[in-house]
PyMOL Python script that loads the backbone (N, CA, C, O; Angstrom):
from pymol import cmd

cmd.read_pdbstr("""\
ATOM      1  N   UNK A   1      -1.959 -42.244  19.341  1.00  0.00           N
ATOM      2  CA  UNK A   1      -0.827 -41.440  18.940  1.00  0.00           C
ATOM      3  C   UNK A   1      -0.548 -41.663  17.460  1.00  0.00           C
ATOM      4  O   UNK A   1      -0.817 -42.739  16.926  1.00  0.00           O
ATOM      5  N   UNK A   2      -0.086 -40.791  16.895  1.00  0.00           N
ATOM      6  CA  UNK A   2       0.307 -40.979  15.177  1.00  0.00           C
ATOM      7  C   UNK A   2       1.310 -41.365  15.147  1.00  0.00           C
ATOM      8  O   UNK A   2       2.299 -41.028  15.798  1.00  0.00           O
ATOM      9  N   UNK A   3       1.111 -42.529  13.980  1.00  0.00           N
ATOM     10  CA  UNK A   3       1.852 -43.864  13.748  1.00  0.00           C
ATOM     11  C   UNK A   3       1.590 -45.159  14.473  1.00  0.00           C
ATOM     12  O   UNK A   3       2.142 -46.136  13.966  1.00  0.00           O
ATOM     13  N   UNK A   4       0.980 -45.340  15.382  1.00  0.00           N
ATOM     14  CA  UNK A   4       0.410 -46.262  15.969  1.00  0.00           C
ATOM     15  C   UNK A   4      -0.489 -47.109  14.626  1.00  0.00           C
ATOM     16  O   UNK A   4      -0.910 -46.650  13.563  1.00  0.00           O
ATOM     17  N   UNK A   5      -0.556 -48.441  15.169  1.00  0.00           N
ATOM     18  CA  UNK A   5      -1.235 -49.146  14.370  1.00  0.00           C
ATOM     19  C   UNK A   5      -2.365 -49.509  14.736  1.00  0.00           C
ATOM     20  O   UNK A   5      -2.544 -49.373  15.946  1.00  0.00           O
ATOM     21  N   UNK A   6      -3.283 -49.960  14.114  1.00  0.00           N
ATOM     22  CA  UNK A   6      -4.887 -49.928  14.424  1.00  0.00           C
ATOM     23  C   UNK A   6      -5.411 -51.068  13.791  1.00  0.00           C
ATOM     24  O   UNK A   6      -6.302 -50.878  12.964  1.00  0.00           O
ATOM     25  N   UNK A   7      -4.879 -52.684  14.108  1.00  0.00           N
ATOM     26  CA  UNK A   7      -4.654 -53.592  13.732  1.00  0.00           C
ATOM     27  C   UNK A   7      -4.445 -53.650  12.797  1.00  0.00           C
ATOM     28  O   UNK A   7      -5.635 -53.648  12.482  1.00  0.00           O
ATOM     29  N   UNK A   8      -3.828 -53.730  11.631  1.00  0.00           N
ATOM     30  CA  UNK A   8      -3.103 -54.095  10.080  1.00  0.00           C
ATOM     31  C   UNK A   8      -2.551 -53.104   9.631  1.00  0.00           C
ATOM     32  O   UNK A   8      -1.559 -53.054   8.904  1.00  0.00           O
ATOM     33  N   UNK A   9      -3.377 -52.010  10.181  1.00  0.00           N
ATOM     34  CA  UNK A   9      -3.334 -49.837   9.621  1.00  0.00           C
ATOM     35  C   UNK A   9      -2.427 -49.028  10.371  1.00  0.00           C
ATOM     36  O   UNK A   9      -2.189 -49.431  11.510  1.00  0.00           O
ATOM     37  N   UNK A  10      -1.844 -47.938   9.979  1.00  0.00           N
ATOM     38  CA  UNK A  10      -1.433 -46.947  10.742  1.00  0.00           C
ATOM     39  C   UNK A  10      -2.176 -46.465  10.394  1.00  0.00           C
ATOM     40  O   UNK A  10      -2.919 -46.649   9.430  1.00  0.00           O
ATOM     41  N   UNK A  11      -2.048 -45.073  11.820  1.00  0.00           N
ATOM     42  CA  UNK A  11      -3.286 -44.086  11.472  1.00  0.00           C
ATOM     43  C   UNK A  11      -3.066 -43.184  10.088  1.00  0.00           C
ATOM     44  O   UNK A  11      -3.936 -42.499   9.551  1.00  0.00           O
ATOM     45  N   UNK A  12      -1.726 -43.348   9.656  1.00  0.00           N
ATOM     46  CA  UNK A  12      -2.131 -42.075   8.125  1.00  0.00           C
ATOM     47  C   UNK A  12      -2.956 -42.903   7.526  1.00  0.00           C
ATOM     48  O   UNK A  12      -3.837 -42.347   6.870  1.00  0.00           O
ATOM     49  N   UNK A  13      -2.960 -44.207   7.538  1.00  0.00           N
ATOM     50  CA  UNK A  13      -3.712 -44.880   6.347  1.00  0.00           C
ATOM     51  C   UNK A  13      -5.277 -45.281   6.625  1.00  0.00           C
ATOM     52  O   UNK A  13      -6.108 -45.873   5.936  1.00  0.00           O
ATOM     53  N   UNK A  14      -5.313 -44.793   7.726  1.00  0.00           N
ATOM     54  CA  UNK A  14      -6.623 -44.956   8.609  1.00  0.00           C
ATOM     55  C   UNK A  14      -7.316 -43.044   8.005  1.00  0.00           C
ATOM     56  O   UNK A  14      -8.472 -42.855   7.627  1.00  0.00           O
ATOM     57  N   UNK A  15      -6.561 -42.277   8.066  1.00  0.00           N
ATOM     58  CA  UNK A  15      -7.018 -40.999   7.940  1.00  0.00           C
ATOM     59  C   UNK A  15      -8.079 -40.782   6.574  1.00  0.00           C
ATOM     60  O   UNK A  15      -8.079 -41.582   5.638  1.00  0.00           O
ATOM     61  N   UNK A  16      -8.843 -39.746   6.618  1.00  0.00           N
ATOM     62  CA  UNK A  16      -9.324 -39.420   5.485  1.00  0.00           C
ATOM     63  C   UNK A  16      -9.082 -38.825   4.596  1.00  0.00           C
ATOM     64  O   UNK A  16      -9.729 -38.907   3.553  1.00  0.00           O
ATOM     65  N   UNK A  17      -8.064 -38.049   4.767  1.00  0.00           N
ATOM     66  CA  UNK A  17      -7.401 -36.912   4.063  1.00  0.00           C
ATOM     67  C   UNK A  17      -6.281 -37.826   2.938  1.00  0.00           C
ATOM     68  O   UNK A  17      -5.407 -38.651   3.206  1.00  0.00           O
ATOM     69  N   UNK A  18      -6.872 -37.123   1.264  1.00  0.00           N
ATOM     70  CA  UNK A  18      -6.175 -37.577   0.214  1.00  0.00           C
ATOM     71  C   UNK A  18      -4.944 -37.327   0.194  1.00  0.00           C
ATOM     72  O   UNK A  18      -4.545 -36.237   0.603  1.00  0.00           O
ATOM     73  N   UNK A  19      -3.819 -38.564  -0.427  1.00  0.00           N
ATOM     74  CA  UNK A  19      -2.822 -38.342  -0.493  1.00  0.00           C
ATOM     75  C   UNK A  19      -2.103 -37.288  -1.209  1.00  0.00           C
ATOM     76  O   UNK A  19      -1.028 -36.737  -0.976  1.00  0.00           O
ATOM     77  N   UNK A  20      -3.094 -37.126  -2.276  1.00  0.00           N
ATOM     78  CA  UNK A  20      -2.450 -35.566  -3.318  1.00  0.00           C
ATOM     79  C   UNK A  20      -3.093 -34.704  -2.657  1.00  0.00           C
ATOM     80  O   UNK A  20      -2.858 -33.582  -3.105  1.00  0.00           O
ATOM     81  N   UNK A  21      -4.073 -34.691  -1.464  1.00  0.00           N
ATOM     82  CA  UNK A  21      -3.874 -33.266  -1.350  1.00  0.00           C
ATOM     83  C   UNK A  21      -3.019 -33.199  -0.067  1.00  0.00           C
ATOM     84  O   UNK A  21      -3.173 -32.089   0.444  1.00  0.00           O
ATOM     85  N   UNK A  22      -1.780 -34.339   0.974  1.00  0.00           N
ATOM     86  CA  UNK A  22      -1.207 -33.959   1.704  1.00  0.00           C
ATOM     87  C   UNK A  22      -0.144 -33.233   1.032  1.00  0.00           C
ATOM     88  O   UNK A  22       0.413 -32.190   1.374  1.00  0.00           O
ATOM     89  N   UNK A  23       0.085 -34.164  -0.254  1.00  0.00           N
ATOM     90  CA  UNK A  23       1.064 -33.643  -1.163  1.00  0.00           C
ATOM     91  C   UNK A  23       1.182 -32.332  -1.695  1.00  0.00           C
ATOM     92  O   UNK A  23       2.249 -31.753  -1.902  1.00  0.00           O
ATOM     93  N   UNK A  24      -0.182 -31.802  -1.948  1.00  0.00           N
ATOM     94  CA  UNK A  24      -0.177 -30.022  -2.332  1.00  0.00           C
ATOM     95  C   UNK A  24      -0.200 -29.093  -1.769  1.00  0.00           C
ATOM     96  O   UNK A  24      -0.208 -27.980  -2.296  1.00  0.00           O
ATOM     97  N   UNK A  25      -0.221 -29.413  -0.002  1.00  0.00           N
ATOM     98  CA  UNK A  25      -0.308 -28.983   0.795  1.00  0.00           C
ATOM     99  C   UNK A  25       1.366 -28.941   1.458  1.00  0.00           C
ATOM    100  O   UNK A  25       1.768 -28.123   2.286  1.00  0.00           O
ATOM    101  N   UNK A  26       2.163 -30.046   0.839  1.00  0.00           N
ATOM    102  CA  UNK A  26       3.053 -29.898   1.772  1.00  0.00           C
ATOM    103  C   UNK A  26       4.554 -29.250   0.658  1.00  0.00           C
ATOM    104  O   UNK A  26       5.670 -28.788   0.896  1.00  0.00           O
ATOM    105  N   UNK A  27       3.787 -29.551  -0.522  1.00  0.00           N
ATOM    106  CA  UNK A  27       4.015 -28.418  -1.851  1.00  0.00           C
ATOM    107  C   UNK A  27       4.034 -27.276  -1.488  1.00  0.00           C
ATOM    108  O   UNK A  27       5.125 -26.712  -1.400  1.00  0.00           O
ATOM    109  N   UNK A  28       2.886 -26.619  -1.182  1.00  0.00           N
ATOM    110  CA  UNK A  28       2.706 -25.312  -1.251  1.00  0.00           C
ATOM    111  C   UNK A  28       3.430 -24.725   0.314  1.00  0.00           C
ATOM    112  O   UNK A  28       3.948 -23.608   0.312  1.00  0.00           O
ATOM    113  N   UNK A  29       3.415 -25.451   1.433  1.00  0.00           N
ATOM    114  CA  UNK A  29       4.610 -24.747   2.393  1.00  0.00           C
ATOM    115  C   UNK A  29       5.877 -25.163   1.859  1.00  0.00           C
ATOM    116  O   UNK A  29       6.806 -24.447   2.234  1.00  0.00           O
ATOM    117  N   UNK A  30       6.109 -25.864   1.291  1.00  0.00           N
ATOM    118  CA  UNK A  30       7.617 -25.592   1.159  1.00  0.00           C
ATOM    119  C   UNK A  30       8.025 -24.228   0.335  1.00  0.00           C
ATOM    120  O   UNK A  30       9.013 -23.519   0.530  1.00  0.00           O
ATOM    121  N   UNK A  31       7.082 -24.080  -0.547  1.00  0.00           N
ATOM    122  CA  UNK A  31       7.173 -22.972  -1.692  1.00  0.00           C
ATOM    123  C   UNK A  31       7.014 -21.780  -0.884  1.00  0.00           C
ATOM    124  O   UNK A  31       7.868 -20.919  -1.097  1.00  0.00           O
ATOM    125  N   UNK A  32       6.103 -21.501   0.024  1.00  0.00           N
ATOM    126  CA  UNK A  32       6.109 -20.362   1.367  1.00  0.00           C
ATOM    127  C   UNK A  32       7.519 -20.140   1.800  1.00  0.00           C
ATOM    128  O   UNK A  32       8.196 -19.135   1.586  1.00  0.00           O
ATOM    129  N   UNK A  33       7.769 -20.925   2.264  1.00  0.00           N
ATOM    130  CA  UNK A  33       8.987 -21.291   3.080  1.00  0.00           C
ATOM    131  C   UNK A  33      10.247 -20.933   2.277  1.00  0.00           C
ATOM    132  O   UNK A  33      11.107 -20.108   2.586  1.00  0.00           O
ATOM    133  N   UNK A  34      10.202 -21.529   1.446  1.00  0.00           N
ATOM    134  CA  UNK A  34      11.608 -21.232  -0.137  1.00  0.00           C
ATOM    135  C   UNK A  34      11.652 -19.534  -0.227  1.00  0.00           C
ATOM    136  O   UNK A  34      12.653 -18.817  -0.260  1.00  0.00           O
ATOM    137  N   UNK A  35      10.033 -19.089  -0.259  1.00  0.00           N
ATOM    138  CA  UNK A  35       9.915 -17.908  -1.337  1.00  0.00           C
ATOM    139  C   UNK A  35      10.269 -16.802   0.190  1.00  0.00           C
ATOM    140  O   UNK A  35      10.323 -15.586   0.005  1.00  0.00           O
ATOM    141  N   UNK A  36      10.403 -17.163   1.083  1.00  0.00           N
ATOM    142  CA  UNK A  36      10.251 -16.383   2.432  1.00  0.00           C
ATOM    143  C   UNK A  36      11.559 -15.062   2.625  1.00  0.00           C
ATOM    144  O   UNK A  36      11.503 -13.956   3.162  1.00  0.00           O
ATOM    145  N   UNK A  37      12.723 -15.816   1.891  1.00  0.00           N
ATOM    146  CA  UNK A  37      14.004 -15.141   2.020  1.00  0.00           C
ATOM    147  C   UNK A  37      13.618 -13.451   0.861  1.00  0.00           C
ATOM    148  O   UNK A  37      13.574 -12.234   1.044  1.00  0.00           O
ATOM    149  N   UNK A  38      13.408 -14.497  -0.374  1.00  0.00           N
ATOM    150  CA  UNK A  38      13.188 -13.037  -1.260  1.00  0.00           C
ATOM    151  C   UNK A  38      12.345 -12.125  -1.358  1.00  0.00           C
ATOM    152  O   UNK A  38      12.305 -11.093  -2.028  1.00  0.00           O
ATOM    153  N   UNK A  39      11.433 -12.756  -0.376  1.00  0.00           N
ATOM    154  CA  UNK A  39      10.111 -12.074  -0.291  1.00  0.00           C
ATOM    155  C   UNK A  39      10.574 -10.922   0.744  1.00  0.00           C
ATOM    156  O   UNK A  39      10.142  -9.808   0.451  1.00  0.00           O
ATOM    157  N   UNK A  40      11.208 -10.980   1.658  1.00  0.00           N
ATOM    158  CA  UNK A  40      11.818 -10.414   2.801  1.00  0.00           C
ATOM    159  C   UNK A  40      13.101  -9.490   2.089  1.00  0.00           C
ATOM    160  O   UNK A  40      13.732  -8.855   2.934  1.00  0.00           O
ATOM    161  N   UNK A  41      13.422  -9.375   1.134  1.00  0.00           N
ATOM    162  CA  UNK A  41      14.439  -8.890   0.825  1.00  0.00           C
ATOM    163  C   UNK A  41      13.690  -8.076  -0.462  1.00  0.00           C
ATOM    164  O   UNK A  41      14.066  -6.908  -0.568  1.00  0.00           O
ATOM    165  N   UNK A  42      12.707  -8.512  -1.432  1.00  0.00           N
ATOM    166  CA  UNK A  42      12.112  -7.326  -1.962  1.00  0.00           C
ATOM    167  C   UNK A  42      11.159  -6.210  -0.974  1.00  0.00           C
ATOM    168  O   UNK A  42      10.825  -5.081  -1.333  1.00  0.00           O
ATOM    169  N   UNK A  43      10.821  -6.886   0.403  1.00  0.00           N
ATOM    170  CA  UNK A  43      10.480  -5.404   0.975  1.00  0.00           C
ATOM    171  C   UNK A  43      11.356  -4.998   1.438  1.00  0.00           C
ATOM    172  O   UNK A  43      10.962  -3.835   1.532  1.00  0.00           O
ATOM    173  N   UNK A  44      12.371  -4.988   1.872  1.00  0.00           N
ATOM    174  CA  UNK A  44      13.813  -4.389   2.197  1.00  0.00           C
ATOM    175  C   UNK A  44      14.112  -3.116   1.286  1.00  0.00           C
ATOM    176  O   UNK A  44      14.160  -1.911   1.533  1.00  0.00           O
ATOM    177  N   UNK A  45      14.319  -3.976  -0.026  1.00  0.00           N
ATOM    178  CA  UNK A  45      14.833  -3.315  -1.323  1.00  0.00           C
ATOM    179  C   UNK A  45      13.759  -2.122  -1.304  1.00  0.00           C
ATOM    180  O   UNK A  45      14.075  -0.958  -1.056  1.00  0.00           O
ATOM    181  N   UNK A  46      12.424  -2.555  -1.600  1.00  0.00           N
ATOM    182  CA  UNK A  46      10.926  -1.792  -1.718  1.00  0.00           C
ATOM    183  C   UNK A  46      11.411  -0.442  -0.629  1.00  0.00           C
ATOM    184  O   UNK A  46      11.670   0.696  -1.021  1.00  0.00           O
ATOM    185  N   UNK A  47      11.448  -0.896   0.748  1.00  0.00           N
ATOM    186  CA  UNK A  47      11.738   0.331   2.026  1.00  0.00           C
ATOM    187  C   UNK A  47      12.850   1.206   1.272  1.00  0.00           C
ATOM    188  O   UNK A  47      12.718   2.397   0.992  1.00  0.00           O
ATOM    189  N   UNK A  48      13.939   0.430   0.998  1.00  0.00           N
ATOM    190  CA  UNK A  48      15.016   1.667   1.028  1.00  0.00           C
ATOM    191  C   UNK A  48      15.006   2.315  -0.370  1.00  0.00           C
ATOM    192  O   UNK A  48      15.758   3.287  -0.449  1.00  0.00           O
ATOM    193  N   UNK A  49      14.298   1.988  -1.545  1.00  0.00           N
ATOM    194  CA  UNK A  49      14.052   2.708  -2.667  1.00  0.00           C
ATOM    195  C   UNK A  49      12.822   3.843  -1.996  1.00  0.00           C
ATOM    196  O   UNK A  49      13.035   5.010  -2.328  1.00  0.00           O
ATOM    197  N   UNK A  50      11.782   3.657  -1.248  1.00  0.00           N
ATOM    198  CA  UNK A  50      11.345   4.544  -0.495  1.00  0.00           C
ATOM    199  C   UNK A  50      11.759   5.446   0.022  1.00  0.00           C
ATOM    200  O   UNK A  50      11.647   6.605  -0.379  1.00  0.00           O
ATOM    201  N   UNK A  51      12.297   5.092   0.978  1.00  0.00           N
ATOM    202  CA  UNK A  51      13.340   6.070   1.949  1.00  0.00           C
ATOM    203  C   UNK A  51      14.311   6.916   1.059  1.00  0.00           C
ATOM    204  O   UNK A  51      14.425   8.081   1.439  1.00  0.00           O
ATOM    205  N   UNK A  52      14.987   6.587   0.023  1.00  0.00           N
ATOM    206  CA  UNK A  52      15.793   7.033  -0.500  1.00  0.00           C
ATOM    207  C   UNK A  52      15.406   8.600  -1.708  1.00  0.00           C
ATOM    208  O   UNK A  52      16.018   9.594  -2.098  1.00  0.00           O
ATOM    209  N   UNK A  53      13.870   7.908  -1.922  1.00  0.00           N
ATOM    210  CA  UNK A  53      13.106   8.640  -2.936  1.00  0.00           C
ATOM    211  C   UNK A  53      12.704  10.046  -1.904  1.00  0.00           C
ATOM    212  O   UNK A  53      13.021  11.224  -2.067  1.00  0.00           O
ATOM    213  N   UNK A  54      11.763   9.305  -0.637  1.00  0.00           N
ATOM    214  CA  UNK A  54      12.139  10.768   0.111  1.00  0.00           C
ATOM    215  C   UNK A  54      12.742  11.479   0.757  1.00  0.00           C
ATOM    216  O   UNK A  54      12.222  12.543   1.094  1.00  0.00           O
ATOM    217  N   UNK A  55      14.333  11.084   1.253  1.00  0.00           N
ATOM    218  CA  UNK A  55      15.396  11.948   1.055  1.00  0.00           C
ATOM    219  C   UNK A  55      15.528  13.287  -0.268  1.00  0.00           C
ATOM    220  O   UNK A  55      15.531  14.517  -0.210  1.00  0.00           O
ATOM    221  N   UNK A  56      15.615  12.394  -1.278  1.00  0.00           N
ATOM    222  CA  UNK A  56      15.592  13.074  -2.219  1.00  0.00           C
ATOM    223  C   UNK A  56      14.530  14.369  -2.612  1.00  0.00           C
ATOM    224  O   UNK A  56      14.631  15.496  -3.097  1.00  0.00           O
ATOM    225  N   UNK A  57      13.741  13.715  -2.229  1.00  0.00           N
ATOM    226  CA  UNK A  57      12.386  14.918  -2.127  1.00  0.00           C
ATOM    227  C   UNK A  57      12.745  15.952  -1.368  1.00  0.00           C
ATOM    228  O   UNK A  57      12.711  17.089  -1.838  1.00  0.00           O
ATOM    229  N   UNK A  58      13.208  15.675   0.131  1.00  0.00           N
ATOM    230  CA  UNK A  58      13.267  16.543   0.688  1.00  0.00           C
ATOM    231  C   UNK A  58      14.485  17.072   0.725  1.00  0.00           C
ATOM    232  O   UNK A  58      14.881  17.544   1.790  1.00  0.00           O
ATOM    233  N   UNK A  59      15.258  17.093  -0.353  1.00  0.00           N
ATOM    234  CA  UNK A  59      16.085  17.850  -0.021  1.00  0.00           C
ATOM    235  C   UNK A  59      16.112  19.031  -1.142  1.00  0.00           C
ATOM    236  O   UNK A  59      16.681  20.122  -1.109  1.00  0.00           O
ATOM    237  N   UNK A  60      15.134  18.313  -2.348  1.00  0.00           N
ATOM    238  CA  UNK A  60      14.775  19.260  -3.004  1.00  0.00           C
ATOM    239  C   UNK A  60      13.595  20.436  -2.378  1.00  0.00           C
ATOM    240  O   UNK A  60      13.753  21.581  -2.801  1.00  0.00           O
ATOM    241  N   UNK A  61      12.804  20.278  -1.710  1.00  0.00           N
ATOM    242  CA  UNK A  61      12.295  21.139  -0.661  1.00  0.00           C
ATOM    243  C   UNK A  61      12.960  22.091  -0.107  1.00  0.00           C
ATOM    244  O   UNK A  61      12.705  23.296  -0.094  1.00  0.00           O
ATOM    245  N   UNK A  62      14.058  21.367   0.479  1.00  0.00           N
ATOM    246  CA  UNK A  62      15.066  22.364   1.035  1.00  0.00           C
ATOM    247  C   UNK A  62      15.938  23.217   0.434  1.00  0.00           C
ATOM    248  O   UNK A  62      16.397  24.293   0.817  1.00  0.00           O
ATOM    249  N   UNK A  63      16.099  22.602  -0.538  1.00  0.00           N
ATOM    250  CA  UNK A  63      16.515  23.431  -1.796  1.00  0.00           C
ATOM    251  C   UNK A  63      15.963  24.984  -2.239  1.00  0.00           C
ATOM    252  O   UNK A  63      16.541  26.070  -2.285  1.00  0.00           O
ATOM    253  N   UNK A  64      14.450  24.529  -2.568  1.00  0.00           N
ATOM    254  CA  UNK A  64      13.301  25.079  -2.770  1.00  0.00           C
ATOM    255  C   UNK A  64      13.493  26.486  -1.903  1.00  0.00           C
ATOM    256  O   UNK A  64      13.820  27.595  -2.326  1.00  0.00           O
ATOM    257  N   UNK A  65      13.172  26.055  -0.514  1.00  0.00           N
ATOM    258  CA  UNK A  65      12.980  26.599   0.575  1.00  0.00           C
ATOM    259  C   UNK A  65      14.036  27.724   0.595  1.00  0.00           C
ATOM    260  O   UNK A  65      13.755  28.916   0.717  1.00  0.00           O
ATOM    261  N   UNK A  66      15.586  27.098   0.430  1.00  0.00           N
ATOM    262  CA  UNK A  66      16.794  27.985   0.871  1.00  0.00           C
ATOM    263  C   UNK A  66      16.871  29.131  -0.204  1.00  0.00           C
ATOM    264  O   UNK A  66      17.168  30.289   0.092  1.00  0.00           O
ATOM    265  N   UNK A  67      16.547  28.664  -1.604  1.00  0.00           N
ATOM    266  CA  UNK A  67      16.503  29.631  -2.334  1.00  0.00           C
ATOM    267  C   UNK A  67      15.249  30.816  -2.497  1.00  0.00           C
ATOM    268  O   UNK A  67      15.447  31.609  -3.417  1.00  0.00           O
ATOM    269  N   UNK A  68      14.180  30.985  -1.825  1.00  0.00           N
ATOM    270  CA  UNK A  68      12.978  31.566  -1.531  1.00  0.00           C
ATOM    271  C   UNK A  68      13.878  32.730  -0.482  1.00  0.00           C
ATOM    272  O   UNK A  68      13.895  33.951  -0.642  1.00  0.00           O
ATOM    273  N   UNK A  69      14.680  31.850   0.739  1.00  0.00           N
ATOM    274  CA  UNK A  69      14.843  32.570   1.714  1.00  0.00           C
ATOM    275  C   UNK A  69      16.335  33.688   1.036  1.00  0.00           C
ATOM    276  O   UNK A  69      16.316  34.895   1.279  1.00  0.00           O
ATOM    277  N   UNK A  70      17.342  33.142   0.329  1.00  0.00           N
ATOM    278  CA  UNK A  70      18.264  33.981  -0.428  1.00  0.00           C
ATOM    279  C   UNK A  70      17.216  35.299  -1.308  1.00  0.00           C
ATOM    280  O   UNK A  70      17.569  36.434  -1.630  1.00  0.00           O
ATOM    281  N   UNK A  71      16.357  34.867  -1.439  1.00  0.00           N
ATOM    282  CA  UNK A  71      16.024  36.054  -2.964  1.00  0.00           C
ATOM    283  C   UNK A  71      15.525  36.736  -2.139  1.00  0.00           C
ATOM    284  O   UNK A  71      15.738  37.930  -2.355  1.00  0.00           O
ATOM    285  N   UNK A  72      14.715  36.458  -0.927  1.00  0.00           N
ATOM    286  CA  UNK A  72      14.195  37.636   0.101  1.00  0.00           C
ATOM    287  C   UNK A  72      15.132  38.415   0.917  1.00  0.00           C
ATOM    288  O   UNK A  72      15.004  39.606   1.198  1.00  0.00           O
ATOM    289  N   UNK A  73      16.323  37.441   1.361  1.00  0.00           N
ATOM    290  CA  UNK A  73      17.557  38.604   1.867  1.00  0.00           C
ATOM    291  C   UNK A  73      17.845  39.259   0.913  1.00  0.00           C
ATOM    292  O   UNK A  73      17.883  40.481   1.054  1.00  0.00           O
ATOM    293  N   UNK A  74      18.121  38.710  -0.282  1.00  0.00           N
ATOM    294  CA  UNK A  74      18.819  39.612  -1.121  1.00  0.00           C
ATOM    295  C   UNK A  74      17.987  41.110  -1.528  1.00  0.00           C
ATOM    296  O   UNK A  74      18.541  42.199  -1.675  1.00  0.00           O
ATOM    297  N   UNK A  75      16.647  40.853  -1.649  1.00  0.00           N
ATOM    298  CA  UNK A  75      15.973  42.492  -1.909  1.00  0.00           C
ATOM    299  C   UNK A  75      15.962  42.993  -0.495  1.00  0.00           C
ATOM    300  O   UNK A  75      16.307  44.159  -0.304  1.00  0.00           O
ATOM    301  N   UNK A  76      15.528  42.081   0.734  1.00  0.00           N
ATOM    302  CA  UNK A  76      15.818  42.985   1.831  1.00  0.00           C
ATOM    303  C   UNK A  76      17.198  44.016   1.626  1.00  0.00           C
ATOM    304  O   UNK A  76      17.039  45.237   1.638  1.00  0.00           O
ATOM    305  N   UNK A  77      18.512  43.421   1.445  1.00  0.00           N
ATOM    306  CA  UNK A  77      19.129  44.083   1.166  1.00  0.00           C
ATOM    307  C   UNK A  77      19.781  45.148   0.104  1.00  0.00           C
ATOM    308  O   UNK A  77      20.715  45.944   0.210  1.00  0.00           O
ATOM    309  N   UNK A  78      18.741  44.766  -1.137  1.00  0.00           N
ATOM    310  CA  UNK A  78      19.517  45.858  -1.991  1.00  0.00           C
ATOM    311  C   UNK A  78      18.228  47.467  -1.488  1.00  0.00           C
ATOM    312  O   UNK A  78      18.476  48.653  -1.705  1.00  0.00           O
ATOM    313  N   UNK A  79      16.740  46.807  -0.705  1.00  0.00           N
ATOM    314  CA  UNK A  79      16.364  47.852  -0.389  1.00  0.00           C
ATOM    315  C   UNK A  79      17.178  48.717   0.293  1.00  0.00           C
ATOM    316  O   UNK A  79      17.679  49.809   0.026  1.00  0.00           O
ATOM    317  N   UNK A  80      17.193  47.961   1.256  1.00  0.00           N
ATOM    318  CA  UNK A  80      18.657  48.901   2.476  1.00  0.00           C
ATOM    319  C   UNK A  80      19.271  49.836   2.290  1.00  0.00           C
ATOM    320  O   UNK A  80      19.500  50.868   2.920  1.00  0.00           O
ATOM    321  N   UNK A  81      19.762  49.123   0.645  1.00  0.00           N
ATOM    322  CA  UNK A  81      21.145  50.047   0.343  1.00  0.00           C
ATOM    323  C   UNK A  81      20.567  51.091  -0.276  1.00  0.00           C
ATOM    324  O   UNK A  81      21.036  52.206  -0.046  1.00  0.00           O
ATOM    325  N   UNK A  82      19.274  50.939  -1.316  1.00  0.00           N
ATOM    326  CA  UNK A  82      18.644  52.243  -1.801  1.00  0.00           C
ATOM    327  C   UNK A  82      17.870  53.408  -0.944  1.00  0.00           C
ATOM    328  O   UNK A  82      17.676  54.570  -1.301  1.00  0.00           O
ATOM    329  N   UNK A  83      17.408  52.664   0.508  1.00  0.00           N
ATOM    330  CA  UNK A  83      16.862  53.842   1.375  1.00  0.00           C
ATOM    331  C   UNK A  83      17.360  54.495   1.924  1.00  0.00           C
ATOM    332  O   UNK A  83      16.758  55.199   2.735  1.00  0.00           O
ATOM    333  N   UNK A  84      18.800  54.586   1.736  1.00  0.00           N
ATOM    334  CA  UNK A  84      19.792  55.599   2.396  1.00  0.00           C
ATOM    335  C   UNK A  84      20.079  56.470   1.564  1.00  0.00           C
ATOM    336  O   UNK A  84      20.851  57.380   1.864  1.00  0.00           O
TER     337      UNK A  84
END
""", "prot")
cmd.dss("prot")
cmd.show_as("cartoon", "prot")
cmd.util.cbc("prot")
cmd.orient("prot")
């Protein structure tokens, strides 16, 4: 079991694995771990600048769209009024 002694030794000191690299290893998850919140909150930010961009798109579409459909009523109707 780890931490057990192995007459004079515990097993970390029995292990092979270098001490700077448990150390850069236990460096680099903490830095995972730290960076986890903002990392999670620039794709948040990232989604809703997305989402927001194509709202916007589409409402210029619709825009687009509504005014195509006005200019076609509107000659539908001034024909109307001239074929009588």
């Amino acid at each position: 079991m780890p931490g057990e002694t192995n007459g004079n030794r515990t097993d970390r000191e029995n292990s092979s694995v270098n001490g700077k690299t448990t150390d850069a290893v236990t460096t680099i998850t903490t830095l995972v771990v730290g960076m986890a919140p903002a990392m999670a909150m620039g794709n948040l930010y990232q989604t809703l600048a997305y989402n927001v961009g194509l709202a916007a798109m589409n409402q210029v579409f619709s825009q687009y769209q509504a005014n195509i459909n006005h200019q076609a009523i509107t000659i539908v109707g001034i024909q109307r009024i001239f074929s009588k």
